[in-house]
N, C-alpha and C positions, 0 to 999 in steps of 0.2 A: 283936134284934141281940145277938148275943155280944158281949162287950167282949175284947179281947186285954189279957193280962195284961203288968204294968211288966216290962221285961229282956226281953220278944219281940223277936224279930229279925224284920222286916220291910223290903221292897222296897216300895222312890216307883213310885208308876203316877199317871199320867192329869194331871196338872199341866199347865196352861199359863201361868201366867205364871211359873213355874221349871222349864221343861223340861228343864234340865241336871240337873235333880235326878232323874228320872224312872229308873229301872231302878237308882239308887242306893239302897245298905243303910243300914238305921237301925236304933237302936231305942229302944222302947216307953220312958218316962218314967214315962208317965202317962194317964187321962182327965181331959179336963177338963169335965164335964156342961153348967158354966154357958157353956164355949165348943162344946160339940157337935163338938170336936177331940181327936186325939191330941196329948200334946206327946210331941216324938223327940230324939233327939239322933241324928244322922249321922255315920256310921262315918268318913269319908272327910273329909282338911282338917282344919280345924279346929274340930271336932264342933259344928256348927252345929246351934241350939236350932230348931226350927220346930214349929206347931201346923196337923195336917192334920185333913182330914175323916177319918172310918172310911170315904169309897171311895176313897182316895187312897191307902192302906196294906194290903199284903197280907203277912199272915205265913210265913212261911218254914220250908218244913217241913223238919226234919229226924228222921232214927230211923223207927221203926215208928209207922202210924198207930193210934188209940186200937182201932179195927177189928180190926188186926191182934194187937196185944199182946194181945186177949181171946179169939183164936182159935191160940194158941200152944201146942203140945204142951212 
């Protein structure tokens, strides 16, 4: 598994017992190994601290992917 780097922008998926959190933006903190969590801080409110799994968080792409930028005239 890739680790996402701290200051990634990332989207909540798949929550159930905070599913008001779900399709909301965060971001990246940190990993924490000894917890097998991301810690995030949430854009939205008042940047509320939470620690998800790595399938609860998906990064957010933006720009050219890496694919791209090495296939670039």
């Amino acid at each position: 598994m890739a680790l996402l780097e701290a200051g990634t922008a990332v989207t909540v998926n798949g929550l159930k017992a905070r599913p008001d959190l779900n399709g909301k933006t965060a971001n990246i903190v940190a990993y924490v190994p000894e917890r097998e969590r991301y810690h995030l801080t949430m854009d939205e409110g008042e940047q509320e601290e939470l620690y998800l799994k790595p399938a609860n968080v998906e990064a957010i792409s933006g720009g050219l992917s890496e694919d791209a930028l090495l296939h670039r005239c």
